[in-house]
N, C-alpha and C positions, 0 to 999 in steps of 0.2 A: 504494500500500500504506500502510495505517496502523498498519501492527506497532509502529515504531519513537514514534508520538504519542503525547502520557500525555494532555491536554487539550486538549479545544474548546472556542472562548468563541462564544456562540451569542449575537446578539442579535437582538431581536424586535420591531421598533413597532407603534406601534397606539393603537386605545382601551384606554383603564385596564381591570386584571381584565378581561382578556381569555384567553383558550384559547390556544397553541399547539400545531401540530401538528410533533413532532420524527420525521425520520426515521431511523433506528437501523440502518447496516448490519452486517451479520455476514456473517462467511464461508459461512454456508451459507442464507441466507434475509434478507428484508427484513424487519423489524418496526416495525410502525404501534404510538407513545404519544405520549398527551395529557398532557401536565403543563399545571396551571393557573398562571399569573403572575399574584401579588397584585400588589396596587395599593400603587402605587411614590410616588402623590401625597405629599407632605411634609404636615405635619398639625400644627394650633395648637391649646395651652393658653391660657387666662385666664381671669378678666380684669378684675379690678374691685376696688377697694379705699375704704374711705366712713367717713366720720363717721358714729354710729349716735345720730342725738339723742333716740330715744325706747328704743334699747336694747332693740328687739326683735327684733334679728337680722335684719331686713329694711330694704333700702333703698324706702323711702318718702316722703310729705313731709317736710321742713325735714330730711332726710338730705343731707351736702354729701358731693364728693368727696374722697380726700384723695391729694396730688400728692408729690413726690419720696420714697415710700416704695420702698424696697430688698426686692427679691421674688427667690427664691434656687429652682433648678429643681433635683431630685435624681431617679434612676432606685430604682424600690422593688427594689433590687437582691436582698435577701433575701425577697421576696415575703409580706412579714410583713401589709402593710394598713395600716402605718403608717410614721412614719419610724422611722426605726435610726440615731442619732449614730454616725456612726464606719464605719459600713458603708452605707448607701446611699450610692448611687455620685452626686458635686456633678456638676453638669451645664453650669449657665450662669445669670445675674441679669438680674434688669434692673429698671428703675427707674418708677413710675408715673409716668405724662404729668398735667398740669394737670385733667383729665380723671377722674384716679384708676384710670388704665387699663393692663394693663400685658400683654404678649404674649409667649410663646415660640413659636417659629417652626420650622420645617424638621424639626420629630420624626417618627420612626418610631413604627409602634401598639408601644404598649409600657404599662408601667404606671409612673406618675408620683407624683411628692412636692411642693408647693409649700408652702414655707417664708417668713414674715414674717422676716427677718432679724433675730435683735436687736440688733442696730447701732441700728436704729429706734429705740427706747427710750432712749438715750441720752439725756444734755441738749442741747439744741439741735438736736435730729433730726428727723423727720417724726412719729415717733409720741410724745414725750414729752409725758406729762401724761397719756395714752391706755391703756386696758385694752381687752385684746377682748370684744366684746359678749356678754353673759351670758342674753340676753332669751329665747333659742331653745332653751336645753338641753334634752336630748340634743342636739349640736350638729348639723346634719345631715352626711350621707355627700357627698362631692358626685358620685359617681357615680352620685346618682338623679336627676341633669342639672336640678336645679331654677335657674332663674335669679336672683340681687338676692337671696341667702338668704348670711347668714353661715356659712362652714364651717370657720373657723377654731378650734383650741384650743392656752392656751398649754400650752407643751410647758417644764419647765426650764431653764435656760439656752440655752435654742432658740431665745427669739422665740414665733412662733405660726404652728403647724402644720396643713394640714388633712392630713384620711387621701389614703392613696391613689385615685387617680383612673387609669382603662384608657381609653386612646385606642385605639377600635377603630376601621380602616378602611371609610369609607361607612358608619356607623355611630350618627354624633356628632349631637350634636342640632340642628335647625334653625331650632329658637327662640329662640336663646339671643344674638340681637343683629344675626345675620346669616341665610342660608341654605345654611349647606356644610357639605354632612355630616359633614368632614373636619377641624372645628373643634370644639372643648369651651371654651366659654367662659363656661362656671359656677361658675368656683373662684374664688370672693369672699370677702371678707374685709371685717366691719365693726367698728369699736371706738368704744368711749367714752371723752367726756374725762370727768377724774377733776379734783378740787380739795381742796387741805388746808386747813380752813377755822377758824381758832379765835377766838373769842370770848372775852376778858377784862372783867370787871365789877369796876369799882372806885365810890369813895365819895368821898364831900369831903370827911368829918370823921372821926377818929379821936382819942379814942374817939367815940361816938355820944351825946346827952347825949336822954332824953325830953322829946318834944316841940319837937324842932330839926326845922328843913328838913333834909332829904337828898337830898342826887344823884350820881343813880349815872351812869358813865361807860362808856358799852359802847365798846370798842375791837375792832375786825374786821382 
């Protein structure tokens, strides 16, 4: 008798997104349902972070990569399409490899937030001296799964943020450095370095008298 049971834990193996067939009994008859079991695979973000030396929001020639940069994962918790300071839910970091590469791992389909920390910015950090690349505006979405494309903007005291990105199960793109569906690794992120550059012009005489030599002193 099962009067007295409140729950059954049923498990099923097999191939992913697979069918099961549960048997349902009742006091007065047997009943046949199919419930479908989505795919339970774990699923990766990234992946890429660059020098943009011609600042055209693509990674191209004399584009380098850039390493110990701080990359911060949030869940779009309010479903807004972008981040929310305060309300989308922190998730987990990590830091790009000599490569400029960086991965979150073991996610659920869910819809995500990838955040440039600004920690980066600081002096002596990985991005100082660096602005995100301006070459590309409108910046793209990166859920049009383009690969080597800048999708970063900065965001206020954020760092620099792309929009929201949906990891869908069997879904994700195949070209995008690997072949598993089950990956999105187009959230890239390119910047420019920047230089404060001034120039002083001075003289050797003072005052000037006509028809004297003069030289002038440019200081950089």
């Amino acid at each position: 008798s099962f009067a007295n049971v409140g729950a059954i834990s049923i498990s099923i193996s097999g191939a992913q997104a697979v069918d099961g067939q549960l048997e349902v009994l009742r006091n007065y008859a047997p009943l046949t349902k199919t419930v479908n079991f989505a795919n339970s695979q774990p699923m990766s973000l990234g992946n890429f972070v660059w020098s943009d030396a011609h600042n055209n929001g693509q990674f191209d020639n004399g584009a380098l990569p850039l390493q110990n940069v701080a990359v911060d994962l949030f869940e779009d918790t309010d479903s807004s399409g972008d981040f929310t300071p305060g309300v989308d839910r922190y998730l987990s970091s990590k830091t790009t490899n000599s490569s400029g590469l960086y991965q979150f791992d073991s996610l659920f389909p869910s819809v995500y937030v990838v955040r440039i920390n600004p920690s980066n910015f600081a002096t002596g950090a990985a991005l100082h001296g660096f602005i995100s690349s301006t070459g590309n505006t409108p910046t793209p979405d990166p859920d049009n799964d383009l690969n080597n494309d800048d999708n970063g903007d900065p965001l206020s005291g954020q760092g620099v943020v792309a929009r929201a990105v949906t990891l869908t199960a069997m879904a994700e793109p195949a070209n995008d450095g690997d072949t598993d569906a089950n990956t999105n690794l187009t959230v890239d992120f390119g910047f420019v370095p920047t230089a404060d550059l001034k120039v002083t012009k001075t003289d050797n005489a003072d005052p000037v008298i006509a028809g004297q030599t003069l030289t002038y002193t440019l200081t950089i």
